[in-house]
C-alpha atoms as one frame of an Amber mdcrd trajectory, in Angstrom:
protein
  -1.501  17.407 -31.810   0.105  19.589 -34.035  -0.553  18.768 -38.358   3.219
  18.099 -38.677   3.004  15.760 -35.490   0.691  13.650 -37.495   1.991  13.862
 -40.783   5.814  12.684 -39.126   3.523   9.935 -36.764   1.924   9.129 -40.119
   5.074   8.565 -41.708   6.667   6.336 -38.939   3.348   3.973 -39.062   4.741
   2.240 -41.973   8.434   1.784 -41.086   7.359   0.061 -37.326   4.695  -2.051
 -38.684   7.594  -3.119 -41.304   9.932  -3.407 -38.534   7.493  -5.527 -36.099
   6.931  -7.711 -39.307  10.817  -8.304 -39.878  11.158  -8.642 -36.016   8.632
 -11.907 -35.323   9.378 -13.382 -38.838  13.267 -13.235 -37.463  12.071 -15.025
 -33.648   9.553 -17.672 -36.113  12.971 -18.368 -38.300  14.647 -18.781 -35.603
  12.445 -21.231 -33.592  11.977 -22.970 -36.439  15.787 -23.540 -37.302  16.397
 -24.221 -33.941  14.046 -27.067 -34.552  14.768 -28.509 -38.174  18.443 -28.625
 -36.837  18.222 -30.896 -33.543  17.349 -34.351 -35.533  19.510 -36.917 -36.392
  18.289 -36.870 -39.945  19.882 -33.329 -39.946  23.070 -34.303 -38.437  23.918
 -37.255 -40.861  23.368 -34.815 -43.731  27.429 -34.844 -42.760  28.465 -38.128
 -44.523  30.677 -38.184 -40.867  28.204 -39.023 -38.964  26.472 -41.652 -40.434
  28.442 -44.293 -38.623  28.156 -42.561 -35.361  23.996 -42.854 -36.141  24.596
 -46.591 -37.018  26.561 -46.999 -33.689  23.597 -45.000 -31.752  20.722 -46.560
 -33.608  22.186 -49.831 -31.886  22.416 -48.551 -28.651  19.580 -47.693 -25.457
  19.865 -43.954 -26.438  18.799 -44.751 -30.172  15.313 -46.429 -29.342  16.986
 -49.695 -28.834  14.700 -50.179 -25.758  11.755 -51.543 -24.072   9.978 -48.213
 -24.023  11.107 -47.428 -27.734  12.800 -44.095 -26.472  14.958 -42.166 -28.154
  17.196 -39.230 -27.604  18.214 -36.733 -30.494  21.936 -35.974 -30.917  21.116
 -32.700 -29.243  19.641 -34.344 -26.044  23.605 -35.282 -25.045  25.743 -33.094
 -27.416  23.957 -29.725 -26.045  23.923 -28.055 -22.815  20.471 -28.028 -21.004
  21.338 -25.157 -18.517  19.554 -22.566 -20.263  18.418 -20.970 -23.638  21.241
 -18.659 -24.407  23.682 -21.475 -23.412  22.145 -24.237 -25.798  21.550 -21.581
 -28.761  25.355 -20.445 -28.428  27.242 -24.159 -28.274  24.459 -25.075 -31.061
  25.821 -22.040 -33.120  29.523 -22.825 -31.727  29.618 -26.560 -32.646  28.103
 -26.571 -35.748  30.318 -23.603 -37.401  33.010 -25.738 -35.737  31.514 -29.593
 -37.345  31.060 -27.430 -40.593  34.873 -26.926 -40.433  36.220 -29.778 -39.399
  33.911 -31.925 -42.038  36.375 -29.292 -44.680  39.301 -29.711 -43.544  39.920
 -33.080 -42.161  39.822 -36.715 -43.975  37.413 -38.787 -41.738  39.174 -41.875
 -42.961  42.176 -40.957 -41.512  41.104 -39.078 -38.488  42.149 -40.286 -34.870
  37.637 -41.058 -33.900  38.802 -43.364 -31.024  41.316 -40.556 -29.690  38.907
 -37.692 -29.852  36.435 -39.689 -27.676  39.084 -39.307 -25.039  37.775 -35.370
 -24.999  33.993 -36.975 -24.368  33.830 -34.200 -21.670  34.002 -30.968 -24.010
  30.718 -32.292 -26.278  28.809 -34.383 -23.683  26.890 -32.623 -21.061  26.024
 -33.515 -17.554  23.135 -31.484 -17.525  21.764 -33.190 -20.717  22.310 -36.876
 -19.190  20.560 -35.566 -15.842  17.390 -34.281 -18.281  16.602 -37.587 -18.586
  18.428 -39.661 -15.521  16.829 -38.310 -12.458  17.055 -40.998 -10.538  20.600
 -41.908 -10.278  19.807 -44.492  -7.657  17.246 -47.193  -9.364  15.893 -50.403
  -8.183  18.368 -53.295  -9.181  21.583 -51.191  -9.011  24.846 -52.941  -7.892
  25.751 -51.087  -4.694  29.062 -49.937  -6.214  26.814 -47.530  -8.372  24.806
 -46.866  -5.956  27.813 -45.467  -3.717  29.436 -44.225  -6.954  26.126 -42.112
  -8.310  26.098 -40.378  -4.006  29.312 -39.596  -4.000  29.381 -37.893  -7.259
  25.639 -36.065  -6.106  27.165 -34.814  -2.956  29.945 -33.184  -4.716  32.974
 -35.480  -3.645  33.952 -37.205  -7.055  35.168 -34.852  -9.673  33.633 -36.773
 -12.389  30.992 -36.679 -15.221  28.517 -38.699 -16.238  30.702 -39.720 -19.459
  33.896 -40.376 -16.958  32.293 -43.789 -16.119  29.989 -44.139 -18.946  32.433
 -43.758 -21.523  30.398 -45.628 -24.385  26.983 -44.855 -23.381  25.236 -43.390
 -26.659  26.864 -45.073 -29.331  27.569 -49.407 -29.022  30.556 -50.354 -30.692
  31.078 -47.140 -32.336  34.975 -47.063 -33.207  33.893 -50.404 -35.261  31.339
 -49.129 -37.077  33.457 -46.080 -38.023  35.893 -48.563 -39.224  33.289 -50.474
 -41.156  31.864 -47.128 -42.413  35.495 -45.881 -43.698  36.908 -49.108 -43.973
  40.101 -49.150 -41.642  41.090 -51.434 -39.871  41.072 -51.240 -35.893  44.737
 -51.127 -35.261  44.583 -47.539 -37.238  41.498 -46.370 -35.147  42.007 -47.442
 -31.883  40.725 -49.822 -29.624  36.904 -50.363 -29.084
């Protein structure tokens, strides 16, 4: 090798070392947002949501069980398809909750009505990480026929289509109670 070969790899040295540095401190930052975000102590940092963590602190999904489980806000409002997916509708939704919590008064805003659009922020996938068997001991038979006609492919439904309140009991009244409104203004539970 030439001097000036070594003296120009010489140079270099510092700038990919730097660069290497920068590029696992980036991935590390990353992870570790990725993390610190999918808690439901991060999500009611938005004043919003703290009656929709009342309403799912109450319910199955919030550790309101036998077996003390709990699923994050993530575990349902996230796609669980695959990594570039979930990173992008993390990065998607929260720019757009960041927004809305701006521009819209959450005392007046129709909760009950945007429930009705349960499909575009609940995700099959995510209730199927965690409901495998769709078919358990002690189901009426009308789920049971329900649950294999919507495996086979022949009901175009989701999950949330017949288990419209599943995450969150009585949430439009504890909105209310949070914001103080009365139900006619809100909706119907």
């Amino acid at each position: 090798m030439a001097d000036s070969e070594k003296r120009h790899s010489r140079k270099l040295l510092p700038g990919v070392l730097i660069g290497v540095v920068l590029a696992v401190s980036v991935i590390l930052a990353s992870g570790y947002m990725i993390q610190a975000t999918n808690t439901d102590v991060f999500c009611v940092s938005c004043h919003v949501m703290k009656p929709f963590r009342t309403a799912w602190r109450n319910e199955t999904h919030g550790g309101n069980n036998d077996k003390g489980l709990e699923a994050q806000c993530v575990d349902c409002h996230l796609p669980h398809g695959g990594f570039v997916e979930y990173v992008a509708t993390k990065a998607y939704t929260g720019t757009r909750d960041i927004i809305m919590n701006m521009i819209i008064d959450p005392s007046t805003y129709d909760w009950a009505g945007r429930a009705k659009h349960r499909r575009g922020f609940t995700y099959d996938n995510a209730c199927r990480k965690c409901h495998v068997n769709l078919e358990p001991e002690g189901m009426r038979t009308s789920g049971i026929l329900a649950h294999r006609q919507y495996l086979i492919g022949d009901l175009d439904k989701r999950c949330v289509d017949c288990h419209e309140h599943v995450g969150h009991k009585n949430m439009v009244s504890e909105i209310n109670n949070y914001f103080k409104k009365s139900p006619q203004v809100a909706g119907k539970e």
